[in-house]
Every structure is written in C-alpha cells, then in structure tokens.
DORO-463373 format. One record per residue (C-alpha): residue in three letters; residue number from 0; x, y, z. Coordinates in steps of 0.25 Angstrom, whole numbers, plus 5000, padded with zeros to 4 digits. Example, Ala and Ser with C-alpha at 12.3 -4.5 7.8 and 13.67 -1.06 7.14 Angstrom:
BEGIN
@res:Ala | n:0 | u:5049 | v:4982 | w:5031
@res:Ser | n:1 | u:5055 | v:4996 | w:5029
// end
This chain:
BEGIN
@res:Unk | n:0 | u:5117 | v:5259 | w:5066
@res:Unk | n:1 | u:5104 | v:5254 | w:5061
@res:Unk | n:2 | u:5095 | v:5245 | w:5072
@res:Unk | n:3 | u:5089 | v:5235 | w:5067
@res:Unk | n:4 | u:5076 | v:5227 | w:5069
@res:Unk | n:5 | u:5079 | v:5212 | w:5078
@res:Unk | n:6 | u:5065 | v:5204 | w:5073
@res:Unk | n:7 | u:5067 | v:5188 | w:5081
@res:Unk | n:8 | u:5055 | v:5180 | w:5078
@res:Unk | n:9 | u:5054 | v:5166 | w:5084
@res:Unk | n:10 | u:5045 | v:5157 | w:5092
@res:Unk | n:11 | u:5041 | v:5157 | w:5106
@res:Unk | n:12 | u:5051 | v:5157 | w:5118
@res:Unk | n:13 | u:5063 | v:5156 | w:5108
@res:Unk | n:14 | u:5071 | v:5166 | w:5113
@res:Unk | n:15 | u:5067 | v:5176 | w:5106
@res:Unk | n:16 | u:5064 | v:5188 | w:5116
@res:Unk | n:17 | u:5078 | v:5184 | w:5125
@res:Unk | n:18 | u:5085 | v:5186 | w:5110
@res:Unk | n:19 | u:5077 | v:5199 | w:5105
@res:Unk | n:20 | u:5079 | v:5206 | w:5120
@res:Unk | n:21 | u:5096 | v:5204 | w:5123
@res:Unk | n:22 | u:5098 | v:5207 | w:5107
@res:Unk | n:23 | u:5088 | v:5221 | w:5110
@res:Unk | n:24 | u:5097 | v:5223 | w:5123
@res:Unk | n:25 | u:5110 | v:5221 | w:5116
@res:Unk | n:26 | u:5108 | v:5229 | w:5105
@res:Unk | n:27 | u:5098 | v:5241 | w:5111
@res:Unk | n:28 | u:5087 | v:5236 | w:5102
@res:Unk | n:29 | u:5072 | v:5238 | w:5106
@res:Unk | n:30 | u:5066 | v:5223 | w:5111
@res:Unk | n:31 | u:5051 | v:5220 | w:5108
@res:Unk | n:32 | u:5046 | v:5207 | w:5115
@res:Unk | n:33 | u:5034 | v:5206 | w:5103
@res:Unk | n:34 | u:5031 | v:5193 | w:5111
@res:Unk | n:35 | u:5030 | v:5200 | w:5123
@res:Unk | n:36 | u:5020 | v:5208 | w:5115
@res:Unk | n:37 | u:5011 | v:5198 | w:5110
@res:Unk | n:38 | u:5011 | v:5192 | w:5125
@res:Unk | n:39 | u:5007 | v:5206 | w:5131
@res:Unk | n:40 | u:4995 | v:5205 | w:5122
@res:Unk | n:41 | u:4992 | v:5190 | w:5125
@res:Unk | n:42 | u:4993 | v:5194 | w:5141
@res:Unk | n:43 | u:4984 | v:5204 | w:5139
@res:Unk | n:44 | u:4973 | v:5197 | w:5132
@res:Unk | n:45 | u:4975 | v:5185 | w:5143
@res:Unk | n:46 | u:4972 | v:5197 | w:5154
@res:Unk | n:47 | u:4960 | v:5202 | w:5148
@res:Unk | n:48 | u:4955 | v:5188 | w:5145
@res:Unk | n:49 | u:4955 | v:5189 | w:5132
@res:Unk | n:50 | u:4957 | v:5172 | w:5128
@res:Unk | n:51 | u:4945 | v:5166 | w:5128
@res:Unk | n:52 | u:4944 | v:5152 | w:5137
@res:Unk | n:53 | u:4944 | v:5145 | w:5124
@res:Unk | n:54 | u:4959 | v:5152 | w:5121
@res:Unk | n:55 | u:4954 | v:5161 | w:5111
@res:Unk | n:56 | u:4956 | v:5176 | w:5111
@res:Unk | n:57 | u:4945 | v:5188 | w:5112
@res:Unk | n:58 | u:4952 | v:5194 | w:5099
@res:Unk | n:59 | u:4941 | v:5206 | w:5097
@res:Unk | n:60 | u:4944 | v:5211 | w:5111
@res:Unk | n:61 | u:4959 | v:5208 | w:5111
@res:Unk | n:62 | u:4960 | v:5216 | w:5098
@res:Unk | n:63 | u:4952 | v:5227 | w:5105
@res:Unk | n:64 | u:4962 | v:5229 | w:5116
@res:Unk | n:65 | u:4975 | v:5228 | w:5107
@res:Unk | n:66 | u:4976 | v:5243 | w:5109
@res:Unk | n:67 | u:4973 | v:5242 | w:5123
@res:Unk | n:68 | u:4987 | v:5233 | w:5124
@res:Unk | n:69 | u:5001 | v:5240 | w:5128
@res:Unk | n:70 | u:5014 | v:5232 | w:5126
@res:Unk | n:71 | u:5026 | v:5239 | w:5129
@res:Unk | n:72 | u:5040 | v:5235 | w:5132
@res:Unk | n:73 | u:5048 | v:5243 | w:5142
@res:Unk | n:74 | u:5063 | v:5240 | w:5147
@res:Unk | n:75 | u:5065 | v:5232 | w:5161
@res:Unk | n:76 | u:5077 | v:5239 | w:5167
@res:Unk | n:77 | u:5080 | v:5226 | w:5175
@res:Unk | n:78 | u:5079 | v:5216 | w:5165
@res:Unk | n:79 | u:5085 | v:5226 | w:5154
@res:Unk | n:80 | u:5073 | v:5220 | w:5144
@res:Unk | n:81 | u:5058 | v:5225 | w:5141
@res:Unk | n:82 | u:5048 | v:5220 | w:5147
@res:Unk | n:83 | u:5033 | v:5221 | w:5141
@res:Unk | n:84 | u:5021 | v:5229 | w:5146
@res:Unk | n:85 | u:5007 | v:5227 | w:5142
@res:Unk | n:86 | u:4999 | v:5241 | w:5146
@res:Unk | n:87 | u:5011 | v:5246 | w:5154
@res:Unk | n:88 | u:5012 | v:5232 | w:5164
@res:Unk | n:89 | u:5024 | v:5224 | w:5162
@res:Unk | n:90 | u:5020 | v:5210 | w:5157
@res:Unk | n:91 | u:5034 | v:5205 | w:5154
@res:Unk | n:92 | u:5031 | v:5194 | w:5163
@res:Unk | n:93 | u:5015 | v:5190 | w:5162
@res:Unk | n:94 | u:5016 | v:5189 | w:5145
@res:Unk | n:95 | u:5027 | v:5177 | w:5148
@res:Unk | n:96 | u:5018 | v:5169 | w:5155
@res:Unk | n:97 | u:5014 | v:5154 | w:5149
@res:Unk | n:98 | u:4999 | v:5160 | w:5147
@res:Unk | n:99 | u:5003 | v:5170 | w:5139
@res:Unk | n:100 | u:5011 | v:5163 | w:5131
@res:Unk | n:101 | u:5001 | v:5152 | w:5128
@res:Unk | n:102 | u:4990 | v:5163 | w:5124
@res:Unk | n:103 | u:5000 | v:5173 | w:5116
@res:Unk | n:104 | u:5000 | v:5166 | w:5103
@res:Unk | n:105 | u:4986 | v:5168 | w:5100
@res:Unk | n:106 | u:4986 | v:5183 | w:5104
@res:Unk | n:107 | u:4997 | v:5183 | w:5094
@res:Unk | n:108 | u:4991 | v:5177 | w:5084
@res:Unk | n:109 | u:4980 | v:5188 | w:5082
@res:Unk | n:110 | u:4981 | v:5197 | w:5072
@res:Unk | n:111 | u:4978 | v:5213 | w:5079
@res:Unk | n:112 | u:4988 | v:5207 | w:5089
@res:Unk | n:113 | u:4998 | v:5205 | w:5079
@res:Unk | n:114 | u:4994 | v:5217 | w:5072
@res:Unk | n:115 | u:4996 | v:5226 | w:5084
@res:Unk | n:116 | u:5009 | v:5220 | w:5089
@res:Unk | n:117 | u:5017 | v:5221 | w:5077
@res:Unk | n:118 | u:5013 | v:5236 | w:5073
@res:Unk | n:119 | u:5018 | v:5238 | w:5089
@res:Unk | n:120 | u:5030 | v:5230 | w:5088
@res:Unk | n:121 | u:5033 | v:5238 | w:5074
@res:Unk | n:122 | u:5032 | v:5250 | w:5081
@res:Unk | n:123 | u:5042 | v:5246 | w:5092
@res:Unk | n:124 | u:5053 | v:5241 | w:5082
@res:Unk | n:125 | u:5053 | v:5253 | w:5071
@res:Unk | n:126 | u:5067 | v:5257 | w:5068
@res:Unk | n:127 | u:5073 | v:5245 | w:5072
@res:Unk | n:128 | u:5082 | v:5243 | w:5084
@res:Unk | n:129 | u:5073 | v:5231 | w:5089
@res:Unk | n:130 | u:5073 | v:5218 | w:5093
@res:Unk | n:131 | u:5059 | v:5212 | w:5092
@res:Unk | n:132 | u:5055 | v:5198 | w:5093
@res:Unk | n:133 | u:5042 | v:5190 | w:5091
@res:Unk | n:134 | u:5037 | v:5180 | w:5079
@res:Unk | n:135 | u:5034 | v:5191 | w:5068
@res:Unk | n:136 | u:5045 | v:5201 | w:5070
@res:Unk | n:137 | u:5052 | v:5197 | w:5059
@res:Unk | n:138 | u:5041 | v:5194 | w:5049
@res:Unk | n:139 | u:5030 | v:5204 | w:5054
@res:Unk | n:140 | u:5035 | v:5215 | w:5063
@res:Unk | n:141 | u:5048 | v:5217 | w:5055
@res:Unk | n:142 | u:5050 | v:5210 | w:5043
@res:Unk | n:143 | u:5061 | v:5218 | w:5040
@res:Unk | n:144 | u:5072 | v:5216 | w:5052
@res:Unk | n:145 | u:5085 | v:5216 | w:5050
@res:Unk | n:146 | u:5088 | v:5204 | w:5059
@res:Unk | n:147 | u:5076 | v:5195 | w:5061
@res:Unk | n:148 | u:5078 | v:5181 | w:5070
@res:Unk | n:149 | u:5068 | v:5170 | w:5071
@res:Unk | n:150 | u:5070 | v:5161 | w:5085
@res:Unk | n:151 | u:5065 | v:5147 | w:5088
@res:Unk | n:152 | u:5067 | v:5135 | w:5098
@res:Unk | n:153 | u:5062 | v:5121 | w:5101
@res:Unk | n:154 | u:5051 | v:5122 | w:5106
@res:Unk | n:155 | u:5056 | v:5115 | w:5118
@res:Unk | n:156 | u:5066 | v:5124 | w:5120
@res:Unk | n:157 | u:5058 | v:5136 | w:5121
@res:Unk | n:158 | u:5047 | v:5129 | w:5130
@res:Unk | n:159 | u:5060 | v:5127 | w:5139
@res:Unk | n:160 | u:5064 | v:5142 | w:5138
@res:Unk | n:161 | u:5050 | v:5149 | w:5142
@res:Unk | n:162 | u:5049 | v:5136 | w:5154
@res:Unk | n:163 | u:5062 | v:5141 | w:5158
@res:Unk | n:164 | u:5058 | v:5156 | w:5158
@res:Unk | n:165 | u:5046 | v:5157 | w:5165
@res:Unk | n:166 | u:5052 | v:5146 | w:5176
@res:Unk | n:167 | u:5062 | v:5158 | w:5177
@res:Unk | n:168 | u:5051 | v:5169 | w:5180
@res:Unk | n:169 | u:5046 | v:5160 | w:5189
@res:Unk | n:170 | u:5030 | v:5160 | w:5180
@res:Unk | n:171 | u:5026 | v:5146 | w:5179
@res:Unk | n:172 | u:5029 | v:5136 | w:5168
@res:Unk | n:173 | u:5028 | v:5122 | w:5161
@res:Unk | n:174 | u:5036 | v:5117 | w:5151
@res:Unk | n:175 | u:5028 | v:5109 | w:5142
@res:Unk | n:176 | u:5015 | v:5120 | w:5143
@res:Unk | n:177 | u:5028 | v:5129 | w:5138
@res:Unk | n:178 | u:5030 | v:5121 | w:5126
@res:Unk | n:179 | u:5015 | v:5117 | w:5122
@res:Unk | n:180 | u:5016 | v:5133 | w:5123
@res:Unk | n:181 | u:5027 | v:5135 | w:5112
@res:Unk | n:182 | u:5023 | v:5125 | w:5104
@res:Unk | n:183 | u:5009 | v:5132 | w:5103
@res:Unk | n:184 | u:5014 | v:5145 | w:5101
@res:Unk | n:185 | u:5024 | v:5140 | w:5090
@res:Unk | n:186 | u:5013 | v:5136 | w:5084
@res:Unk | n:187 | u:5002 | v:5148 | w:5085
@res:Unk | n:188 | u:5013 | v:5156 | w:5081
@res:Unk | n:189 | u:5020 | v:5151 | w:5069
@res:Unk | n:190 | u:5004 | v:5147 | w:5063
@res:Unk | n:191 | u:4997 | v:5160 | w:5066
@res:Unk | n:192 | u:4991 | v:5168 | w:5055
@res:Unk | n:193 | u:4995 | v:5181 | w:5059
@res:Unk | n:194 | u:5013 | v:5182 | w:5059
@res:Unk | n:195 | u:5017 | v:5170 | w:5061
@res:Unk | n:196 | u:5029 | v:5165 | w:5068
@res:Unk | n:197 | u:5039 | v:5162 | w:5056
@res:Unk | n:198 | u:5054 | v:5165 | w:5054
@res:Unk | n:199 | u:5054 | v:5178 | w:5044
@res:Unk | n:200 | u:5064 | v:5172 | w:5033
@res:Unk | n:201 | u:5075 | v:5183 | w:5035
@res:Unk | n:202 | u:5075 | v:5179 | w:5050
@res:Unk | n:203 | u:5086 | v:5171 | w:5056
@res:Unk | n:204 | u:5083 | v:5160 | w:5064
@res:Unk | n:205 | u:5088 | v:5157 | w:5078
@res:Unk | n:206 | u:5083 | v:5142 | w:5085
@res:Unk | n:207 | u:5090 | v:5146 | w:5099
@res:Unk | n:208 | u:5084 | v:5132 | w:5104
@res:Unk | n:209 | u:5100 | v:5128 | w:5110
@res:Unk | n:210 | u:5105 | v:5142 | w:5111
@res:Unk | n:211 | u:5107 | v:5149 | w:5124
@res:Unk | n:212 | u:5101 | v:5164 | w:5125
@res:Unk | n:213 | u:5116 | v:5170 | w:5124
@res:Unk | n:214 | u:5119 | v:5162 | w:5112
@res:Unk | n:215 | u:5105 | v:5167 | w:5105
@res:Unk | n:216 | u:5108 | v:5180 | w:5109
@res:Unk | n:217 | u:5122 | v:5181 | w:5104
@res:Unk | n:218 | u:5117 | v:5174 | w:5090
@res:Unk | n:219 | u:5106 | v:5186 | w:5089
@res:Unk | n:220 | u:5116 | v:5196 | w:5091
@res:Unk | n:221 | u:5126 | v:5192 | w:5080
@res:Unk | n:222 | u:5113 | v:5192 | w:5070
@res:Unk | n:223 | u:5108 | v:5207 | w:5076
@res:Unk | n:224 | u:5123 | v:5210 | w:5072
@res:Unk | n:225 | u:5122 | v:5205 | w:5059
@res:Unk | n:226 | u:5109 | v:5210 | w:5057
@res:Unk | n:227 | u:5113 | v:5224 | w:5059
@res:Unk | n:228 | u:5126 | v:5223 | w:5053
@res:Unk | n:229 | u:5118 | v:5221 | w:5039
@res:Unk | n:230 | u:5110 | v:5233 | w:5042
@res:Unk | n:231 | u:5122 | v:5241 | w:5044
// end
C-alpha cells in the first residue's frame, strides 16, 4: 500500500506535535518535529550570543554558521518517540524552555533559516511515509500531501497547556508571561514576509480547544484513514 505524506500546520502549543507523534507511532510513519528544528537553531544563536541587547539578531554571522548547525532526530527507546540533537547533544529539553520560545519566532522568520530547513525537512519526507508538522508543511514543504490538518486553540487554552507542561518537567513557569508569549508569536508568525502561518485551502481544520488528547487523536486517525483510502 502506497504511504502517504501527514503535513499539520497550526499555531503554537496547539497540540500539534502530541498528534503528529501518536499518529507516526500508530502507523510506522517517520515524525519530524520541524519546531523542534527551528528551536535547535534558536538555541543555538542564544549560546553563541548572537541576539543583540536591543533583541535583534547578528544575521551575517548566523547565516555563516548555518552549515556549522546539525539537527537530528534519533528514537528514545524509553519514551518510544525522537528526541532532537543539535551537533550530536540531545537538546529535547533545553529548546522547550520559555527563552527559547520567546526568541524562536524571529530566527524563524529569516529567510536563509527557512531556506535551509525546508530543503532539510524535504530531504527527510521524500517517498512519503511521514508525519511532519510545523506552520508551512502544508503550503511550503509539501504542497502536495495527501492528508493536510491545520490546528488551533484559544489562546488561553494553549497558554494553560505549555503552563501545564513545563510545571510537569519541573522547569519554571508563569502563566500570564506564557500567554503574552503566544499572543506574540501568533502574531510574528501569521504576519511574517517569509511563509507565513496560514491554513493551506485543501487542509482540514481541527480547533481541539475542548477536546481531550484521546479524542484528537482518534479524530486524526479516521482522517489518515480516509486519506489513504482515496490514494488507494
């Protein structure tokens, strides 16, 4: 049977990634976390102090040592899911942190990033049989997926959700910096030059804001079902 590509767009902390790793697991696709990608590049720049006081970025260097930067995904046998590794140290945790994801929007934003991501992200999904989510799968990275999902929340809801889950890995947390976080983002990333965040007008839309993580997942299953039913 012939595997398809999964593309699920959506915004920030919505879900996307639990979804897009149980459907990967169920079905023996390939997972690629592309946030997780544009993170690793984000934590990266933040090490080598490459923001500026003022919050900008030293672009010309950054774009020098985009080759320099490794991103890999390798299976955790406990957990049963990748985790992500930037020049061969495993980072799964570090790029989840609330100052990484305050200062990954702009790194996202830039062109070369982009441009170097997706040509990487293409590479990984050639063939099919992968699940990859982000906010431009299904409009930049594979326009043409069979089965393309776009996710969204209140932003309250979602704010809850990353509060909830770093208080769960013990790293520290406020609720309203959270939300003033989301909000931004949503922002940044829906009016950015460069891929913007957008539902591609083939996609199906999801707003999981009162479902539970079974419920999504079962609703994601029927449409990867149907999906690939069509194709046969």
């Amino acid at each position: 049977m012939k595997k398809i590509t999964v593309a699920i767009d959506g915004h920030s902390s919505c879900g996307k990634s639990t979804m897009a790793k149980e459907l990967a697991r169920r079905v023996g696709y390939i997972y690629v976390d592309t946030g997780a990608m544009y993170r690793s590049v984000t934590l990266y720049a933040l090490r080598r102090q490459l923001f500026q006081p003022d919050g900008s970025i030293n672009t010309p260097e950054l774009q020098a040592q985009m080759p320099q930067i490794d991103i890999a995904f390798r299976l955790n046998a406990e957990t049963g899911r990748p985790d992500t590794y930037l020049n061969g140290e495993c980072v799964e945790q570090e790029i989840r942190s609330l100052e990484v994801s305050s200062h990954v929007s702009p790194i996202a934003a830039l062109p070369f990033v982009r441009e170097a991501l997706v040509a990487r992200q293409q590479l990984m999904g050639q063939g099919g049989g992968v699940v990859m989510d982000g906010r431009d799968i299904g409009t930049v990275v594979f326009p043409h997926a069979e089965l393309k999902i776009f996710v969204t929340a209140s932003a309250e809801v979602r704010a809850q959700r990353r509060y909830d889950e770093l208080q769960q890995k013990g790293m520290p947390a406020d609720y309203a910096d959270i939300l003033k976080n989301v909000q931004e983002r949503d922002y940044i990333d829906s009016h950015r030059e460069v891929s913007p965040l957008r539902q591609a007008p083939d996609a199906l839309l999801l707003d999981n804001s009162h479902m539970t993580i079974d419920q999504q997942n079962e609703w994601l299953m029927e449409q990867f079902l149907k999906a690939l039913s069509v194709e046969g």
